[in-house]
C-alpha positions in Angstrom: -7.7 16.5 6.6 -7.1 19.9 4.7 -9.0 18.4 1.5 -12.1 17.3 0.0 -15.4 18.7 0.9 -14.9 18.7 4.7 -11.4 20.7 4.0 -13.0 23.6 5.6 -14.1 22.4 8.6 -11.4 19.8 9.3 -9.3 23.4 9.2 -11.8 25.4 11.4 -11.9 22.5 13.9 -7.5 22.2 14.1 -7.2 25.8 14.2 -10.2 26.1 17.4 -8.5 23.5 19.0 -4.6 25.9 18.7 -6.8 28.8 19.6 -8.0 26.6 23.1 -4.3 25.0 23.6 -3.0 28.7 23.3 -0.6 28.1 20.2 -2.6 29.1 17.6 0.5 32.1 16.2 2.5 28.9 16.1 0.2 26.6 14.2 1.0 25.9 10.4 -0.7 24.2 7.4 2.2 22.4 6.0 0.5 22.3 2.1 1.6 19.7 -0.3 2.8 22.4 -2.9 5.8 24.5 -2.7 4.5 28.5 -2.3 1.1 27.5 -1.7 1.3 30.5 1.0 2.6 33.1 -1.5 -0.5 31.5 -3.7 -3.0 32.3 -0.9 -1.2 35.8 -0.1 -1.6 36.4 -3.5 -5.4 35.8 -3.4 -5.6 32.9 -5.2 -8.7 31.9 -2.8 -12.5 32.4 -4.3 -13.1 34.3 -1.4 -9.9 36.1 -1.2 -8.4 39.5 -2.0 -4.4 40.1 -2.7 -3.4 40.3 1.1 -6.1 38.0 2.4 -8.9 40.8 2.4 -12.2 39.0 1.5 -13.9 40.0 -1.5 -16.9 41.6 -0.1 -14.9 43.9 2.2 -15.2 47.3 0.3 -12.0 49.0 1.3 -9.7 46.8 -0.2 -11.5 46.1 -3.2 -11.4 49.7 -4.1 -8.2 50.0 -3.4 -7.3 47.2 -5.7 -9.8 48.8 -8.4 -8.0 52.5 -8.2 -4.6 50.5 -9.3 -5.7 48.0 -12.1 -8.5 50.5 -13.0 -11.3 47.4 -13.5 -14.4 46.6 -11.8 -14.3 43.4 -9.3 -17.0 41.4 -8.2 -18.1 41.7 -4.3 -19.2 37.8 -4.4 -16.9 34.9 -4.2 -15.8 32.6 -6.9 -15.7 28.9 -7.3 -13.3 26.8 -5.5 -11.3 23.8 -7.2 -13.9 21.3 -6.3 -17.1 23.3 -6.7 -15.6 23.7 -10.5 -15.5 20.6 -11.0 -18.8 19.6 -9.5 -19.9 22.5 -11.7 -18.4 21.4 -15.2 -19.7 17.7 -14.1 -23.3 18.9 -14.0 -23.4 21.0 -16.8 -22.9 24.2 -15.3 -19.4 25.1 -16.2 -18.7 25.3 -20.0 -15.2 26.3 -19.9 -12.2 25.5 -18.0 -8.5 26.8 -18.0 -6.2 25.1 -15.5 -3.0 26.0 -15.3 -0.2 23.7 -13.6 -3.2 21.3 -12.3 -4.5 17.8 -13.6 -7.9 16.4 -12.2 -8.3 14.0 -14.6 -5.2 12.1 -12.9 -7.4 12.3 -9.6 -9.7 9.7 -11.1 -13.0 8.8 -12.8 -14.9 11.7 -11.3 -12.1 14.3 -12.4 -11.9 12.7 -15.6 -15.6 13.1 -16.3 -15.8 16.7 -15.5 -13.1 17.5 -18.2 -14.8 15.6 -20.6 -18.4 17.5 -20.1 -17.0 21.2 -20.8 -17.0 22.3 -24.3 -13.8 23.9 -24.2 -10.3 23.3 -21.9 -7.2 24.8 -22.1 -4.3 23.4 -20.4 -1.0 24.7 -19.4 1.3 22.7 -18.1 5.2 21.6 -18.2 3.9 18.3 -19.3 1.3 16.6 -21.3 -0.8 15.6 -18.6 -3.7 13.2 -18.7 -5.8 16.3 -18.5 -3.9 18.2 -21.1 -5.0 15.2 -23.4 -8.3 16.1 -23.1 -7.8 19.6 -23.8 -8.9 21.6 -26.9 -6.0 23.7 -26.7 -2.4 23.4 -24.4 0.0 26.0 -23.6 3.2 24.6 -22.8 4.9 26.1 -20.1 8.6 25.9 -18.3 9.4 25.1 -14.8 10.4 26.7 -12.0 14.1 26.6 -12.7 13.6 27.9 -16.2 12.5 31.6 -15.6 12.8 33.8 -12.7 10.3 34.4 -9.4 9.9 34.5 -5.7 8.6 31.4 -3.1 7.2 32.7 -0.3 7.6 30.2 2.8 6.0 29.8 6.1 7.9 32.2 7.8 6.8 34.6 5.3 9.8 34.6 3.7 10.1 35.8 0.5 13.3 34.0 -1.6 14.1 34.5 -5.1 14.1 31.8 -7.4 16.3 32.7 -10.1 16.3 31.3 -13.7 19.1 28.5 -14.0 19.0 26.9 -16.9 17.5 27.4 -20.2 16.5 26.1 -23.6 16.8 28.6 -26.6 14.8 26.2 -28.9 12.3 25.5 -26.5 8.7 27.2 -27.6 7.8 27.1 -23.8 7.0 29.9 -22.1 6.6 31.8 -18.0 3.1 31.1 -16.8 3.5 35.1 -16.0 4.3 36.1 -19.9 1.5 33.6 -21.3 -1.4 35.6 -19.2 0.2 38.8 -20.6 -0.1 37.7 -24.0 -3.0 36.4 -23.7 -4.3 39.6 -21.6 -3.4 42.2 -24.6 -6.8 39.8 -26.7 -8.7 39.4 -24.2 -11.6 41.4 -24.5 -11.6 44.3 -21.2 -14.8 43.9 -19.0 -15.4 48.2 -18.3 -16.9 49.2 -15.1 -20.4 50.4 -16.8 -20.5 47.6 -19.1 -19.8 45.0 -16.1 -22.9 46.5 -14.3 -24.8 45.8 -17.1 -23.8 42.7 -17.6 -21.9 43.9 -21.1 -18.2 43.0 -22.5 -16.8 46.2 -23.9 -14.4 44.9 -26.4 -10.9 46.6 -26.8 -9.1 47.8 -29.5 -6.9 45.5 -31.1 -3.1 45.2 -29.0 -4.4 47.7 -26.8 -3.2 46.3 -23.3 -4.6 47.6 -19.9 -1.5 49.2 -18.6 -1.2 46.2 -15.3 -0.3 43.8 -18.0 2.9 45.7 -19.1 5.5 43.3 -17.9 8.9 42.8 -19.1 10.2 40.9 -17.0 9.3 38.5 -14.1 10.7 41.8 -11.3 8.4 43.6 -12.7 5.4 41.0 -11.7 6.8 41.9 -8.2 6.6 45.2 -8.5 3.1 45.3 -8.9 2.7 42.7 -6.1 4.2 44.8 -3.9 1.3 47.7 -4.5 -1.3 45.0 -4.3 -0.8 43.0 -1.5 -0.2 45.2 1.7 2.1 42.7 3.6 5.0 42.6 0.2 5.3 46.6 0.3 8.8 47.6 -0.2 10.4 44.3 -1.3 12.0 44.6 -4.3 14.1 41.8 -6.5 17.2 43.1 -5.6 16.4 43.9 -1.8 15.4 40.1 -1.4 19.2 39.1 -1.8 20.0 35.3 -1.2 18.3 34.8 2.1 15.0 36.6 1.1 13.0 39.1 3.2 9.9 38.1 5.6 7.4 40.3 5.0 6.2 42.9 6.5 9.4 45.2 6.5 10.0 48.3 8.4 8.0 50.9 7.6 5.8 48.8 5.1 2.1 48.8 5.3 1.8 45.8 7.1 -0.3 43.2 7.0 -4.4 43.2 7.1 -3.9 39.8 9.6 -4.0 41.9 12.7 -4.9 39.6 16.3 -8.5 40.8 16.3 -8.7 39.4 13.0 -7.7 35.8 13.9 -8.0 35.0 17.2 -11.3 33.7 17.5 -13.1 30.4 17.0 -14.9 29.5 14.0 -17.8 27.6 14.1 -17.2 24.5 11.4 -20.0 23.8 9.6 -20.4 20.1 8.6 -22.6 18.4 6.1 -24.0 15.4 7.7 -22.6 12.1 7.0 -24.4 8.7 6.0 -24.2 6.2 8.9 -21.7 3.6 8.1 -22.8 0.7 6.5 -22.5 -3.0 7.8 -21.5 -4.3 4.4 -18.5 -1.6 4.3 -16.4 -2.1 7.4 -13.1 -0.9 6.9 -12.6 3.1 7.1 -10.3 3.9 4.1 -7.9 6.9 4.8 -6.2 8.7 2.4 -3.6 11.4 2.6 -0.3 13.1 1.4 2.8 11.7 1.3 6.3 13.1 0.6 7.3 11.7 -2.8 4.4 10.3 -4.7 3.7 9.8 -8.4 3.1 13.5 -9.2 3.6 15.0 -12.3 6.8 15.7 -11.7 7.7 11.9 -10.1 7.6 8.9 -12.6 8.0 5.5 -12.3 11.4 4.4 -12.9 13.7 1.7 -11.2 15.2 4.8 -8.7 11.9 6.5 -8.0 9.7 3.5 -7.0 13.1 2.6 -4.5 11.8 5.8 -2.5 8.3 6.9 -3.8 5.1 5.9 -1.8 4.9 1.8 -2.4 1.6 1.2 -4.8 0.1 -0.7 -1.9 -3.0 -0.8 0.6 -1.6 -0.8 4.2 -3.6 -2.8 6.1 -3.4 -4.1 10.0 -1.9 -7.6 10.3 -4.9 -8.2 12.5 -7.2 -7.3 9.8 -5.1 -9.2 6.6 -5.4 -11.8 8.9 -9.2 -12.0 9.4 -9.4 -11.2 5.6 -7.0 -14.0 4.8 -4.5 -11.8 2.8 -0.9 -12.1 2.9 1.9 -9.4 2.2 2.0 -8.4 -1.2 -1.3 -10.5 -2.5 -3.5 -9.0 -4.9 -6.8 -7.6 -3.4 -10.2 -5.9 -4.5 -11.1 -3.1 -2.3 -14.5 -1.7 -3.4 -16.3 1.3 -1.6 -19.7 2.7 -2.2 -18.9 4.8 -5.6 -15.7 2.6 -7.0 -13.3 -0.6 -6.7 -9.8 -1.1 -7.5 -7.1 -3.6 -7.2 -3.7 -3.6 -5.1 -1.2 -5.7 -3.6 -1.8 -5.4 0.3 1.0 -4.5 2.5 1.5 -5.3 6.2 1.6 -2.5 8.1 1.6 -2.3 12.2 1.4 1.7 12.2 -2.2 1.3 10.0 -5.5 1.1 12.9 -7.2 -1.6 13.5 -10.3 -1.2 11.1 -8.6 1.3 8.7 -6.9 0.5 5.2 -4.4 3.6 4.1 -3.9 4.3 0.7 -2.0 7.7 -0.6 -3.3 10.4 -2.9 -1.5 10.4 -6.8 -0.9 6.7 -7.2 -0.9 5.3 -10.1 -4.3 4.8 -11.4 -5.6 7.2 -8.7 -7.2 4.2 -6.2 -7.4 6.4 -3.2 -9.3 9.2 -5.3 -11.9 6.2 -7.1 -12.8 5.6 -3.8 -13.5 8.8 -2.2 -15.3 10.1 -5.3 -16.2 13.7 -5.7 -18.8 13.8 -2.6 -16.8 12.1 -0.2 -15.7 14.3 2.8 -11.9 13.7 1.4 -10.5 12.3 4.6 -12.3 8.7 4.9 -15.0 6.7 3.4 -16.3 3.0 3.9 -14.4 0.1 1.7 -14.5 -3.9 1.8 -11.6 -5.9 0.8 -11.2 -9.3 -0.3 -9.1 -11.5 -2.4 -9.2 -10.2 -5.9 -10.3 -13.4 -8.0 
């Protein structure tokens, strides 16, 4: 529901609906990634600030300008799929994704990668995008350097380093942008107005990319994003923190700011066709065949089966049986899976998770489907 191109209103519609039932402050997006909501507090968002200010709100961006000492842009960025759309077309000549892997998400992702003229990949794992890359920065997991998860409760818990590998040439996400922000060339206020680079000198970093250490990251977070003030790595203890503490700045998400509905702008859909009659849904499951999750004897005994579900009703008409092979085309793709018999799958609906194998669920949808549904046949595969 949260993803694709109706993501935004499929969240503007649940959230209006909380806001109506009067449970809105106790209403969650439960993401598929761990700290996706330290990512978002973070401002990891095109249209997002640290601390959830949006970019075109002039207060904050100074504020944020007086402590890095840089320019930043009033206008919102891409998202993940715009980019995509945008390298696809021709728009987008360079890419650098860091701990993500579209071409795994099927034909369309795959295609976008392959149009840029240069992709840089960093990654714990040579991903299928990572093989397409020019260059690929290999970096460690979680477990293998310090940081901080931030929860739904907006909890804040340390993650600290537990093992390590002194032969490893792996690196923290967090010290690969430092090194690579002492080359990068610095963008000055007068020469971004102009639309100029004004190169630096040689190893001279801006003094925000100064760290030592991963604390010292949080340091700096906690200047930048209102809500963190006055955490520190040692304050946060085993149990973490929930932000904001007493006597911090607090957080920019005041009532005013939330409580009210949002009208959800839709694109229009195609009416459905005749000759597709089955509504394919797709979503997230708990263990599925991630990056991190391989197939191997154990995993496939408790990972997502690589299956259609389908109504026994609906095999039936079809003439499928349990575990047959089948070809389920939709208007932009096909692919090919056993069907499995499912009673919780509606009447008139085949479910297939995201990050299968192969990506079947993603070939269908393609990258202008709304992300939640779109029209499939299935038949025999012969």
């Amino acid at each position: 529901l949260v993803s694709g191109r109706a993501a935004a209103a499929n969240r503007a519609s649940l959230m209006n609906i909380a806001l109506l039932a009067g449970c809105a402050e106790r209403t969650f997006y439960l993401a598929p990634e761990a700290n996706s909501v330290g990512a978002r507090d973070m401002g990891l968002l095109p249209a997002s600030l640290p601390g959830h200010a949006a970019t075109d709100e002039v207060a904050s961006r100074e504020r944020l300008e007086r402590l890095w000492g840089v320019k930043l842009p009033a206008q919102a960025g891409m998202g993940y799929d715009e980019m995509l759309e945008a390298a696809a077309a021709g728009r987008l000549r360079a890419l650098y994704l860091v701990g993500s892997d579209p071409a795994s998400q099927g034909p369309a992702g795959q295609a976008a990668l392959q149009k840029v003229d240069f992709l840089v990949v960093q990654d714990l794992f040579l991903t299928e995008s990572a093989r397409l890359a020019d260059v690929v920065l290999p970096a460690v997991s979680w477990a293998e350097t310090d940081g901080t998860f931030t929860n739904l409760e907006r909890r804040v818990q340390r993650a600290p380093q537990t093992i390590a590998n002194p032969h490893s040439q792996a690196a923290p996400d967090w010290l690969i942008f430092t090194e690579l922000a002492k080359l990068w060339p610095a963008v000055t206020g007068e020469a971004r107005s102009e639309g100029k680079k004004s190169k630096r000198k040689g190893g001279d970093a801006p003094r925000q990319w100064g760290y030592a250490a991963a604390s010292e990251v949080l340091e700096e977070i906690t200047r930048a994003v209102p809500m963190y003030d006055k955490l520190n790595w040692a304050a946060l203890g085993e149990e973490g923190k929930q932000w904001p503490l007493a006597g911090a700045a607090g957080s920019p998400l005041s009532p005013a700011a939330v409580r009210r509905l949002v009208i959800a702008e839709r694109r229009s859909l195609a009416p459905g066709r005749s000759d597709y009659p089955y509504t394919l849904v797709a979503g997230q499951v708990l263990l599925d065949y991630g990056t991190l999750l391989r197939p191997t004897a154990v995993t496939e005994a408790v990972a997502a089966p690589v299956a259609a579900g389908i109504n026994p009703a609906d095999a039936a008409r079809e003439k499928l049986v349990d575990g047959q092979l089948a070809a389920i085309s939709s208007a932009v793709g096909q692919v090919v899976l056993p069907v499995r018999l499912d009673e919780t799958v509606q009447p008139g609906t085949l479910w297939i998770p995201y990050s299968l194998p192969g990506a079947p669920a993603e070939t269908l949808l393609g990258s202008t489907s709304p992300g939640v549904g779109a029209g499939v046949r299935i038949a025999a595969a012969g």
